[in-house]
N, C-alpha and C positions, 0 to 999 in steps of 0.2 A: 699545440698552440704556437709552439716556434717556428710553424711555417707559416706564420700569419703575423708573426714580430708581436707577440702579446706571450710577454713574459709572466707576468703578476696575478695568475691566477694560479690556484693551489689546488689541491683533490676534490678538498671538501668543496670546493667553488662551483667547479665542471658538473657536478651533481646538482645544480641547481637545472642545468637545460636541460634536464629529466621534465620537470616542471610543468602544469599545463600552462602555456600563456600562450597569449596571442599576441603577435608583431604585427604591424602594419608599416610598410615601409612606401612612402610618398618623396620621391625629389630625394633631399637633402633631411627630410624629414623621419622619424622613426619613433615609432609608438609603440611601447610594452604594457600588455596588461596582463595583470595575473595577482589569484587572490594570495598568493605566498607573499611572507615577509620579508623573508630573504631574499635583495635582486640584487647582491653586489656584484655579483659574476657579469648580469649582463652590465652594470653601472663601469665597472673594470672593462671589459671590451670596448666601450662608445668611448669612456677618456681615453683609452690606449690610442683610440683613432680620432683622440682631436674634436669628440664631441662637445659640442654644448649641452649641459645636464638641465632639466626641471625635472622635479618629481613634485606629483603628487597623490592624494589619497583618494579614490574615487568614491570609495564612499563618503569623504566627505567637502569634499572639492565638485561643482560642477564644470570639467573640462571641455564641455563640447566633444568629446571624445568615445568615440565606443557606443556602449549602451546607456551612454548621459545624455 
């Protein structure tokens, strides 16, 4: 991850993009879904590069997003 200037992730984190989910990457825009709990790894990568974060629940949020 140090050729990509993202420090802040740990062992146990990089196990997370094992993970099944789906990205959708639009513009400036970038969508993670996936029924795991644990997203900090990807949430750690988008701030590392200056994201703006929203999360939320899709089961119980209607996001216009995905299969909503």
């Amino acid at each position: 991850m140090s050729e990509v200037s993202i420090h802040s992730l740990g062992y146990a984190d990089v196990e997370q993009f094992l993970y099944d989910t789906e990205i959708d990457v639009k513009g400036s825009r970038v969508v993670v879904q996936t029924d795991e709990i644990d997203v900090i790894a990807y949430i750690k990568v988008l701030l590392a590069k200056g994201a703006k974060v929203e999360m939320y629940s899709g089961h119980d949020h209607d996001t216009g997003v995905g299969g909503q």
